[in-house]
C-alpha positions in Angstrom: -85.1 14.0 26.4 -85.8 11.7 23.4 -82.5 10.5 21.4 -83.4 10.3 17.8 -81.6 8.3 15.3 -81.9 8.4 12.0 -81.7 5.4 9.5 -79.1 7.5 7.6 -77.0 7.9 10.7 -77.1 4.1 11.7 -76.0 3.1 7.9 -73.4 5.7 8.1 -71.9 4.7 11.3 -72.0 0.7 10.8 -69.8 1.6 7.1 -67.4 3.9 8.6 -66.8 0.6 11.3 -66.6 -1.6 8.6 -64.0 0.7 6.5 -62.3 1.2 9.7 -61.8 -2.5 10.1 -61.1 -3.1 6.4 -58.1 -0.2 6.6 -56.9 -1.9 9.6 -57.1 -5.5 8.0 -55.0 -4.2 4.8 -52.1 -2.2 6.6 -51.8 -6.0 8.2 -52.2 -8.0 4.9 -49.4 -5.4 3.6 -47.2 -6.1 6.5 -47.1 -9.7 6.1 -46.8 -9.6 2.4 -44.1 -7.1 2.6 -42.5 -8.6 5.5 -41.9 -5.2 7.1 -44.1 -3.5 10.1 -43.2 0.3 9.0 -45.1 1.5 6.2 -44.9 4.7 6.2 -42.8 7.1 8.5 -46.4 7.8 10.8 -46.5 4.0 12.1 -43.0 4.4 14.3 -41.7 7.8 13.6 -38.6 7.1 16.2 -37.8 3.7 14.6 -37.8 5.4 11.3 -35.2 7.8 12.4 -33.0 5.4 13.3 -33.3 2.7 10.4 -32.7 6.2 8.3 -29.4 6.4 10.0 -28.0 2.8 10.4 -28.9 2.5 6.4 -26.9 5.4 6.2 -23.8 3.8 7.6 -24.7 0.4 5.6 -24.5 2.5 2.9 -21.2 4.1 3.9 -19.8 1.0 4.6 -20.3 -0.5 1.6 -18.6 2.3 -0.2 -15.8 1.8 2.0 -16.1 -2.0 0.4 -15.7 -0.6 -2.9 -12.4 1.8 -2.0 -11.3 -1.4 -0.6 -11.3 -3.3 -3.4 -9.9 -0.3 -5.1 -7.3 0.0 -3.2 -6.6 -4.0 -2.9 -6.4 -4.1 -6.6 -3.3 -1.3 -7.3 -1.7 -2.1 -4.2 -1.4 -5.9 -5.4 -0.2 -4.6 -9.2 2.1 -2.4 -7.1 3.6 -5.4 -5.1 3.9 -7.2 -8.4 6.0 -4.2 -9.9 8.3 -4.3 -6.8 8.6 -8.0 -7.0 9.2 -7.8 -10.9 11.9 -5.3 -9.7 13.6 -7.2 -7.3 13.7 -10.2 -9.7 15.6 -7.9 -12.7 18.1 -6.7 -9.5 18.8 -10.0 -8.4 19.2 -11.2 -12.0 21.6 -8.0 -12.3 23.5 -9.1 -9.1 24.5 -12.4 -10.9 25.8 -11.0 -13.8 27.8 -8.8 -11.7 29.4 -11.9 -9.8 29.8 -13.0 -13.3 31.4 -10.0 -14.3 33.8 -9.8 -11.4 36.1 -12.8 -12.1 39.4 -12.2 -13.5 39.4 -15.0 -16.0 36.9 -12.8 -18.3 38.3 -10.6 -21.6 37.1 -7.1 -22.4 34.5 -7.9 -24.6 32.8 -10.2 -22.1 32.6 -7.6 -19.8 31.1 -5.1 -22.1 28.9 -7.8 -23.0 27.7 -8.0 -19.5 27.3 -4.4 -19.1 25.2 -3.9 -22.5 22.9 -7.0 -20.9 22.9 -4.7 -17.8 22.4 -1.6 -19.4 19.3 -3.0 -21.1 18.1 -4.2 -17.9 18.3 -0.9 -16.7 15.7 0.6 -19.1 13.2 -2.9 -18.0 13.5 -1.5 -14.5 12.5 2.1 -16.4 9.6 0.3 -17.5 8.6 -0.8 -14.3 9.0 2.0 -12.5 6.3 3.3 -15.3 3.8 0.7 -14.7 0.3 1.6 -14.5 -2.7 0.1 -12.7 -5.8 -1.3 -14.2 -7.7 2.3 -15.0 -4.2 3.9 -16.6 -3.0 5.4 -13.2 0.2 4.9 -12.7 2.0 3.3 -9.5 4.5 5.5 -8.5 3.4 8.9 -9.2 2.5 10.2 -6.1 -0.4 11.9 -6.3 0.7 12.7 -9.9 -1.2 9.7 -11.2 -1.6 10.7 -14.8 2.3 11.8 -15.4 4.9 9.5 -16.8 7.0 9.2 -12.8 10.4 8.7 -14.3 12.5 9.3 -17.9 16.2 9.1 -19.1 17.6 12.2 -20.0 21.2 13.0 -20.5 22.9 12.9 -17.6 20.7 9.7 -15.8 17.0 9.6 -14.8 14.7 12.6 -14.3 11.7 12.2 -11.7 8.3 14.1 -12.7 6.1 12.7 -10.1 5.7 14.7 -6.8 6.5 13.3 -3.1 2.9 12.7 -2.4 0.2 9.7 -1.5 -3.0 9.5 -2.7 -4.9 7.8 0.0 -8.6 6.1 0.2 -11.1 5.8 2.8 -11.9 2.4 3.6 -13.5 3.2 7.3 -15.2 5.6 9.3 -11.4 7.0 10.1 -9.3 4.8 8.4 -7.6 5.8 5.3 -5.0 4.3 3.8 -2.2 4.8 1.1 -2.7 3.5 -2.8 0.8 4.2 -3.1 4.0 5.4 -3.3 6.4 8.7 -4.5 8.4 6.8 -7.2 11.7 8.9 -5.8 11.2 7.0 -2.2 11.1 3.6 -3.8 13.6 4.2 -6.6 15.8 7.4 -6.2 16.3 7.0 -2.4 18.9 3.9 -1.6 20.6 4.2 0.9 24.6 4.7 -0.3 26.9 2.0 0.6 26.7 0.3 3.5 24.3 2.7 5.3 26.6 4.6 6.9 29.8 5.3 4.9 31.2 5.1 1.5 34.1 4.2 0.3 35.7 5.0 -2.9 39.1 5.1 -4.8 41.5 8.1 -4.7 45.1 8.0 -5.8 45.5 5.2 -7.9 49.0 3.4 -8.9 48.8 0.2 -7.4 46.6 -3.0 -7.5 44.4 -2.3 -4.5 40.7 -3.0 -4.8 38.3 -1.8 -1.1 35.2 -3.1 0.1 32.2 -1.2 1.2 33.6 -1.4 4.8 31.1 -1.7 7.5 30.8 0.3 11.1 31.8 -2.5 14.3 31.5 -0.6 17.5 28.5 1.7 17.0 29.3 3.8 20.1 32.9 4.5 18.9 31.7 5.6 15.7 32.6 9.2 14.7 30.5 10.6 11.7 32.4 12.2 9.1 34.6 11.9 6.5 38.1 10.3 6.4 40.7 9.1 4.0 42.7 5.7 3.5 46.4 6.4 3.0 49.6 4.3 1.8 52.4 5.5 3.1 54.4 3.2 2.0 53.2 -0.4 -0.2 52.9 -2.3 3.4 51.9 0.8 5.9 48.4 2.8 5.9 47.3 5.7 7.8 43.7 7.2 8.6 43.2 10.7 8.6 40.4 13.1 9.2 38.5 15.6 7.0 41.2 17.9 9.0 44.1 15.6 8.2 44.4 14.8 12.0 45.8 11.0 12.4 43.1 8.3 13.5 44.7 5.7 13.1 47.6 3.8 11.2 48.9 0.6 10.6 50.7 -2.4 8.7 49.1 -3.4 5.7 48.3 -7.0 4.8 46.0 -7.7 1.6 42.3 -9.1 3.0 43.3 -8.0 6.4 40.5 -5.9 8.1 41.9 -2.0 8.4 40.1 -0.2 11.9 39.1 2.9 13.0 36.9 4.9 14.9 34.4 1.9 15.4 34.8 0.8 11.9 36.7 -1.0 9.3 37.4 -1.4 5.6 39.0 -4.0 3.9 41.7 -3.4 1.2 42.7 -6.2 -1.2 45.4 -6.0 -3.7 48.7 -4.1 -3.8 48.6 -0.5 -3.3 51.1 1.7 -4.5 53.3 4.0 -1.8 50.9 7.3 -2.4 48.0 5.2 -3.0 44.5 6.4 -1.4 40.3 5.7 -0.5 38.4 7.8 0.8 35.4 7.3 3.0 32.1 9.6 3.1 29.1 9.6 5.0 26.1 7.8 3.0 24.0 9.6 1.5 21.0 8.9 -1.1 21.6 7.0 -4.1 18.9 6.2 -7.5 19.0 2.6 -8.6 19.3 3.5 -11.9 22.9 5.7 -11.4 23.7 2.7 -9.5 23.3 0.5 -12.7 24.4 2.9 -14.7 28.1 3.0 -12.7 28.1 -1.0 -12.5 27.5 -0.8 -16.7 30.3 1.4 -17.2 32.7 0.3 -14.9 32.8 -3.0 -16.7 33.1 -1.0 -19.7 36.4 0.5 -19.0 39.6 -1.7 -20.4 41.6 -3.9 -17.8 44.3 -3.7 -19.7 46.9 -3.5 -16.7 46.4 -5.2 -13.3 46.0 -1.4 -11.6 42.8 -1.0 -14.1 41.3 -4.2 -13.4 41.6 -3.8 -9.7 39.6 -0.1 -10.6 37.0 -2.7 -12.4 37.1 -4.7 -9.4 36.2 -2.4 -6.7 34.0 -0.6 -9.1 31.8 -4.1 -9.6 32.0 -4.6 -5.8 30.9 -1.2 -5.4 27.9 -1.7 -7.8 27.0 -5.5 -5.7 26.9 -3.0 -2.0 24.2 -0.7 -4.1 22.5 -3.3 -5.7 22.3 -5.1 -2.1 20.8 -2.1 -1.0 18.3 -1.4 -3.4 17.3 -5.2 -3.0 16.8 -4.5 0.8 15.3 -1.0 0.3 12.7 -2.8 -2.2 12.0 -5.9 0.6 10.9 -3.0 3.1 8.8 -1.2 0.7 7.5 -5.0 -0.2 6.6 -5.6 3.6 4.7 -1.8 3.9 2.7 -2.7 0.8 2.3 -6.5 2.3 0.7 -4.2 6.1 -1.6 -2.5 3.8 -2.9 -5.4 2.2 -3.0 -7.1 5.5 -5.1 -4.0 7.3 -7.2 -4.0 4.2 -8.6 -7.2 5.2 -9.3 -6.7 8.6 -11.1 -3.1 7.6 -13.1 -5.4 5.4 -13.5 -8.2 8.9 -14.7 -5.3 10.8 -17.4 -4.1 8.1 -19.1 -7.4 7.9 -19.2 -7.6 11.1 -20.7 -3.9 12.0 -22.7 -4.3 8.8 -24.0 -8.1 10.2 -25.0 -6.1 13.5 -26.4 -2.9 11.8 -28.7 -5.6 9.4 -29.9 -7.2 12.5 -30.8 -3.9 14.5 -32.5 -2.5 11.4 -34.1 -5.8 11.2 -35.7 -6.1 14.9 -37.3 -2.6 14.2 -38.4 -2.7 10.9 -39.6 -6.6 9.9 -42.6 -7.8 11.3 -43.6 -10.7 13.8 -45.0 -12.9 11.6 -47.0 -15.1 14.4 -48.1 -11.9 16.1 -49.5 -10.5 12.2 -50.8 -13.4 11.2 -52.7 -13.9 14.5 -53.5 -10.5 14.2 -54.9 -10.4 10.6 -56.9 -13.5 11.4 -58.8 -11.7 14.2 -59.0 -8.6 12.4 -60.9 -10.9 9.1 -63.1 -12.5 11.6 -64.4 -9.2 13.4 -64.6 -7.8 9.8 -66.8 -10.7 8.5 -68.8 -10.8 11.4 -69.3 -6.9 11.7 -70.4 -7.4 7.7 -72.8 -9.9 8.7 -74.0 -7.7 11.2 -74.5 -4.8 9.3 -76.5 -6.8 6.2 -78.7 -7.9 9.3 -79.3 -4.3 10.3 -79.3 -3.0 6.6 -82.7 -5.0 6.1 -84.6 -3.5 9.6 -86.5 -0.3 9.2 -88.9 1.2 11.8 -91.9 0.2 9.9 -91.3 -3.2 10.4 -92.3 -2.3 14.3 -95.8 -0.7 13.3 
């Protein structure tokens, strides 16, 4: 059998080489200039599916990056607000102390308590502060309503009890926040676990804020202080049974039930104090009380010890609210702290991510170079070749 070949065919065949070749030379020249191996999804379709997903999650993370900074941003104003607020407390406490010696007249009490009564509606303005886009701090998830206004009988929260939290990892999220009533409208009362407050009043006798001694003897409940006479006390239940009783000496410590109070002064025979479990107290009735307790006249030793132990009453609240605003200080401060390390731990996956996209997409330079060089020499020479051929015809054999 006699093979035939055409001139046609050999031309045809010797350019479909060289095109071949030229193809194969230009995907290389492309992958050197563009520095990445993968074209197009048909020259590794598996490495494709995965640099598809890892960009994903580069992508994710650096949203995350953005919440972050978000986030970073109100919770720093929000730190500042509580610091601001700590600041005008303080400032209030030293008034107070002011306020509470004897040598002062009426008018520089009521001095003191307009000066505190203004810094009452500051703290109103804090409590109102917004963050950089107009949101405001302690909200809840109410950020566009006004959290907190006087009305006529104190302050009226409109905010809700919510959190508005942000995603700044995979399953991370964490709190922009906080319900205005937990920071402001949720004190603790007096000193934690019991109040103590004035009853039958004749005398000169001021009490403290009292404190609990003997935690295991403590019996929850309510109880009241009474004089018997000017120099004997009694303690009685919220079912009048006895507790306790005594002799009575001014500063001395009074105890009961695991606890004790401390009466100063000279009570009246009749005189009485009563003493409540703790509840929940807003820092704005507590400077409210403080204002007008220094308002009333001290005209008479019994009304001045009734300023006295209302002042010392309003120093135990303001204590509190200082300590209540230190814890919500150091849960802002945990936030900020776990902010950075979310943002550590993206760099880091983000670092490793980059380098496994990297290995499979970007190309070996030596190996394409090395590559490319062969591929222009076997295309030069298979050009050469062909101009050669190109020229021969089968009449140059007759």
């Amino acid at each position: 059998m006699i093979n035939r070949l055409s001139t046609a065919g050999t031309h045809s065949a010797a350019i479909r080489e060289i095109m071949k070749q030229q193809a194969q030379l230009s995907r290389t020249q492309t992958q050197v200039g563009s520095g990445s191996r993968i074209q197009s999804p048909a020259d590794d379709p598996i490495a494709t599916v995965r640099i598809l997903a890892m960009e994903q999650n580069r992508a994710n993370l650096e949203q995350y990056g953005k919440n972050s900074d978000l986030l970073a941003s109100r919770l720093s104003i929000g730190e500042q607000a509580l610091a601001d607020a700590s600041t005008l407390l303080q400032n209030v406490r030293e008034r107070a102390l002011q306020a509470n010696s004897g040598v002062l007249a009426d008018s520089d009490r009521r001095a003191i308590a307009l000066d505190i009564r203004s810094r009452a509606q500051e703290l109103l303005d804090i409590a109102n502060r917004r963050d950089g886009n107009g949101d405001y701090l302690f909200s809840g998830f109410s950020t566009q309503t006004q959290p907190f206004s006087r009305t006529g009988t104190g302050v009226a929260y409109a905010g809700d009890q919510g959190v508005r939290t942000l995603q700044i990892g995979t399953d991370q999220r964490i709190a922009d926040g906080f319900s205005g009533a937990d920071v402001f409208q949720r004190i603790t009362e007096g000193n934690g676990t019991f109040t103590t407050a004035i009853g039958t009043h004749a005398g000169t006798g001021a009490i403290d804020s009292g404190r609990v001694t003997n935690a295991a003897a403590w019996v929850a409940g309510s109880y009241t202080l009474n004089f018997t006479t000017a120099s004997t006390w009694e303690v009685r239940d919220a079912g009048a049974g006895l507790v306790a009783s005594g002799n009575y000496t001014s500063g001395s410590s009074i105890a009961f039930n695991g606890a004790e109070v401390v009466v100063t002064g000279a009570p009246a025979a009749g005189d009485s104090f009563t003493m409540a479990p703790a509840s929940k107290m807003d820092v704005f009735a507590a400077l409210d009380a403080l204002a007008t307790s220094l308002e009333a006249p001290g005209t008479t030793a019994s009304a001045r010890s009734l300023i006295s132990s209302g002042v010392a009453a309003g120093l135990t609240q303001i204590d509190q609210a200082l300590n209540h605003m230190l814890d919500t200080r150091a849960v802002v401060g945990a936030r900020l702290n776990a902010v950075d390390t979310a943002a550590a731990s993206r760099q880091q996956l983000d670092d490793q991510l980059a380098d496994t996209v990297g290995a499979l997409r970007d190309v070996d330079y030596a190996a394409a170079i090395s590559r490319m060089n062969q591929q222009l020499t076997g295309l030069q020479a298979a050009q050469a070749a062909y101009s050669k051929i190109a020229q021969l015809s089968l009449f140059n054999y007759l």
